[in-house]
VEXTORVO-645764 format. One line per field, with one value per residue (C-alpha): residue number from 1; residue in one letter; x, y, z. Coordinates in steps of 0.2 Angstrom, whole numbers, plus 5000, padded with zeros to 4 digits. Each point is the difference from the previous one (the first is absolute). Example, Ala and Ser with C-alpha at 12.3 -4.5 7.8 and 13.67 -1.06 7.14 Angstrom:
! VEXTORVO-645764
n <- 1, 2
res <- A, S
xx <- 5062, 5006
yy <- 4978, 5017
zz <- 5039, 4997
END
This chain:
! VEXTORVO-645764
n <- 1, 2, 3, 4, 5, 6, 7, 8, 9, 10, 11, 12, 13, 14, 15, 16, 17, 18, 19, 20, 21, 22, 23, 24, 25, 26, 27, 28, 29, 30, 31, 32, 33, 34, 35, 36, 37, 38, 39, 40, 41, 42, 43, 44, 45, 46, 47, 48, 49, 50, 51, 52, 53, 54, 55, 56, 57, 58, 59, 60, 61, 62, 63, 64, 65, 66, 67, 68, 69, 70, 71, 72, 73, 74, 75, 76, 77, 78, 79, 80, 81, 82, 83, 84, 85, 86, 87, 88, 89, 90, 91, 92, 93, 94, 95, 96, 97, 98, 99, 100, 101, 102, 103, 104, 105, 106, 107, 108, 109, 110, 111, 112, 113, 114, 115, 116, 117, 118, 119, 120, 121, 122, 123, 124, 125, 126, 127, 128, 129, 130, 131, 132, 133, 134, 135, 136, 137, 138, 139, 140, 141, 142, 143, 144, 145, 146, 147, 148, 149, 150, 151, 152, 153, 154, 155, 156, 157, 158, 159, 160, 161, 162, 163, 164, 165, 166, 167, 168, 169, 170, 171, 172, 173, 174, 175, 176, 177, 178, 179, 180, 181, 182, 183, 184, 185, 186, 187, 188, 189, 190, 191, 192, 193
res <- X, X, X, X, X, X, X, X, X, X, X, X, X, X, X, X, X, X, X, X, X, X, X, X, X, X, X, X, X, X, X, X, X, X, X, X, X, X, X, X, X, X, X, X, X, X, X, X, X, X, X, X, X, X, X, X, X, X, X, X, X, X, X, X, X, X, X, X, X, X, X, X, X, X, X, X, X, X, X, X, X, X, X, X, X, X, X, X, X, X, X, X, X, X, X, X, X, X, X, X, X, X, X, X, X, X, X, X, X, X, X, X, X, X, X, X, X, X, X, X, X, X, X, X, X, X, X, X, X, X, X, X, X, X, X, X, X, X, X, X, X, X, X, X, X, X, X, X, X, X, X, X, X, X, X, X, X, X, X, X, X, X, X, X, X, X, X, X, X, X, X, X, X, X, X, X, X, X, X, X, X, X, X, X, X, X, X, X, X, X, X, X, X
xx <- 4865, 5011, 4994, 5007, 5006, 4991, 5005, 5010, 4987, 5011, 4999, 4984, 4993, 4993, 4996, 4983, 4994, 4982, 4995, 4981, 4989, 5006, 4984, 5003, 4997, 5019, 5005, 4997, 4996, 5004, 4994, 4994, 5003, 4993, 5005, 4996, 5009, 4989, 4998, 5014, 4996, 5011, 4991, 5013, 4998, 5011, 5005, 5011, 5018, 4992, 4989, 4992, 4994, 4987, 5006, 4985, 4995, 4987, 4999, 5020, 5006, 5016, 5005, 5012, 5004, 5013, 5000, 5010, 4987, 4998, 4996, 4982, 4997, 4992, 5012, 4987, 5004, 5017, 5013, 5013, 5008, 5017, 5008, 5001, 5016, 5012, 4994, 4990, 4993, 4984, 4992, 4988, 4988, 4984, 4991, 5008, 4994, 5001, 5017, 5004, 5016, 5006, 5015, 5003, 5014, 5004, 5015, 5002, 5002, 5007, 4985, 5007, 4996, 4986, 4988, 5006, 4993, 4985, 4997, 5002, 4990, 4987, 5001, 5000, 4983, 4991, 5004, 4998, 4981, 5009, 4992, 5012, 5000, 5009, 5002, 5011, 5012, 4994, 5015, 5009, 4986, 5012, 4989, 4997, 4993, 4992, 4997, 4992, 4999, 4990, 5002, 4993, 5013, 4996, 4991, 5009, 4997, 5013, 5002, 5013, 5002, 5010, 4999, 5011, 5005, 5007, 5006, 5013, 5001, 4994, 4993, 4992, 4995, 4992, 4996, 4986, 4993, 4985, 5001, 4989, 5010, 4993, 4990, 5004, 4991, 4991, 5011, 5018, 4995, 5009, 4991, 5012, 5001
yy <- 5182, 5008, 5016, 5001, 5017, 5010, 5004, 5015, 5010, 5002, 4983, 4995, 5013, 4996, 5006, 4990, 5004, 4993, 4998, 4998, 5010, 4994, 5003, 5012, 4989, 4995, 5016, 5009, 5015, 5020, 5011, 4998, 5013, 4996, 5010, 5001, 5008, 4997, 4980, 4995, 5002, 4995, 4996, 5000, 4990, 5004, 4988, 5006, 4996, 4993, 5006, 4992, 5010, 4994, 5007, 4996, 5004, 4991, 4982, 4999, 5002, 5002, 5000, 5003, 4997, 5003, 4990, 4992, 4988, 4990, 4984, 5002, 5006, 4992, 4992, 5001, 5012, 5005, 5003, 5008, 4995, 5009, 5005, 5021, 4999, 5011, 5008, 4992, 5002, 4995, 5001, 4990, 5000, 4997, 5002, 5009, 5016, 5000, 5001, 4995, 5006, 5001, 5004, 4996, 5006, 4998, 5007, 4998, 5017, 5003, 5006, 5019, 4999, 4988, 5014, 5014, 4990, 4995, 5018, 5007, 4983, 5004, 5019, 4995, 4989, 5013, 5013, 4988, 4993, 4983, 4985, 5000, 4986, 5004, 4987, 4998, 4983, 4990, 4998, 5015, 5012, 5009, 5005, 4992, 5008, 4993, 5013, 4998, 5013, 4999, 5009, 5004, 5002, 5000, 4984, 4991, 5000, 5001, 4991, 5005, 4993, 5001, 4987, 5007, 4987, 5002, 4983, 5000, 5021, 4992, 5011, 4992, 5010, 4994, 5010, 4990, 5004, 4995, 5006, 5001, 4999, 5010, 4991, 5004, 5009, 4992, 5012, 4994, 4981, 4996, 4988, 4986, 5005
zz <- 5339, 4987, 4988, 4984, 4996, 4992, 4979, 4997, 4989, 4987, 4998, 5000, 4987, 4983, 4984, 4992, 4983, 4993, 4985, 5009, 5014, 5016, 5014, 5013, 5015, 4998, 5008, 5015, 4990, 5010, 4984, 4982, 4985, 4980, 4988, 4980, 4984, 4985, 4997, 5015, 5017, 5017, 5018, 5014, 5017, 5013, 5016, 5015, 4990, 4981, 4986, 4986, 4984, 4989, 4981, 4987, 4984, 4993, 5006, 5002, 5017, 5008, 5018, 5010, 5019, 5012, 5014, 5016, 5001, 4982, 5007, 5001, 4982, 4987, 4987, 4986, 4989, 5006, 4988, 5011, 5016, 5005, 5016, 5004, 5007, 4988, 4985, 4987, 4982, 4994, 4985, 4989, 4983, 5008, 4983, 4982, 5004, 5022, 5009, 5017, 5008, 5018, 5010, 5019, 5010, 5019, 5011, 5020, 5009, 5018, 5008, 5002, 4978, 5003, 5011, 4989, 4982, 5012, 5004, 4982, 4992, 5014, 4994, 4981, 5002, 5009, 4986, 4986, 5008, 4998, 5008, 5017, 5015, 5014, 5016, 5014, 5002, 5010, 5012, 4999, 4995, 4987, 4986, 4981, 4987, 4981, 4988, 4978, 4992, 4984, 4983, 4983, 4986, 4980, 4997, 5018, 5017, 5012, 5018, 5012, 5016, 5016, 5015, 5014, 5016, 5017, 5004, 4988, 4993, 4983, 4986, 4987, 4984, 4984, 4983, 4988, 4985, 4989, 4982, 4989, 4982, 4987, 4985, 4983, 4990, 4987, 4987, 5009, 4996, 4983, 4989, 4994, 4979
END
């Protein structure tokens, strides 16, 4: 009986953005964190090497999800659907007045820079009471590490994440933003003469 060989983790990870919830039984979920800044809020869910943040405001949602294992999500709702591997923009007009813009970037380390960014990632979660999973590989034992950070900014929550793998040295980081876009005032609206 043959095995097939197993992905190359750089490979096999995703970016997913919904334009809907998705349920929290899709992933094997290590640590939650919600935060709010005024009308927006932002619930993270980390997994041993993913994340999915929840961005709301009102009855619009946005979220987003790293994962090496898309297959198994839903594809209602889904508007996004691109490879990590490299670095990628992001952004989208969820409404007029709400923004959603994200940046992902990977790299491949030898493992003598690979265990010095996962000790000062380790470090940098700790300090910053980021939700943090750490976990051995399976076959070699070397560690991993997934950090989110969560941030409030003026009218925008900020996610950042890092997902840091053994098997291949990979470092996967993504920046996402959820804007709330200021209204006009009532005085800033010209009527048409």
């Amino acid at each position: 009986m043959s095995h097939s060989p197993k992905p190359h983790s750089l490979q096999s990870y995703s970016l997913l953005v919904y334009r809907k919830a998705v349920h929290p039984d899709f992933f094997a979920i290590e640590s939650r964190k919600r935060i709010e800044n005024g009308a927006i809020e932002a619930e993270a869910w980390i997994t041993k090497g993913g994340h999915a943040v929840r961005f709301q405001f009102g009855d619009t949602c946005v979220v987003e999800v790293i994962t090496d294992q898309p297959q198994g999500l839903p594809e209602r709702g889904l508007t996004t659907n691109m490879i990590c591997a490299g670095e990628h923009d992001h952004e989208e007009s969820v409404t007029e007045s709400l923004q959603f813009m994200t940046t992902v970037q990977t790299e491949t380390l030898a493992e003598h820079l690979y265990l010095g960014t996962y000790k000062e990632m380790l470090t940098h979660g700790r300090d910053n009471e980021s939700l943090t999973v750490v976990w051995g590989d399976p076959l070699t034992q070397k560690p991993n590490l997934s950090v989110v950070d969560l941030q409030r900014y003026k009218s925008e929550i900020h996610a950042q994440s890092w997902h840091l793998r053994s098997d291949c040295g990979l470092v996967l980081r993504t920046q996402s933003m959820f804007q709330l876009n200021e209204q006009p005032k009532r005085s800033d609206v010209k009527k048409p003469h």
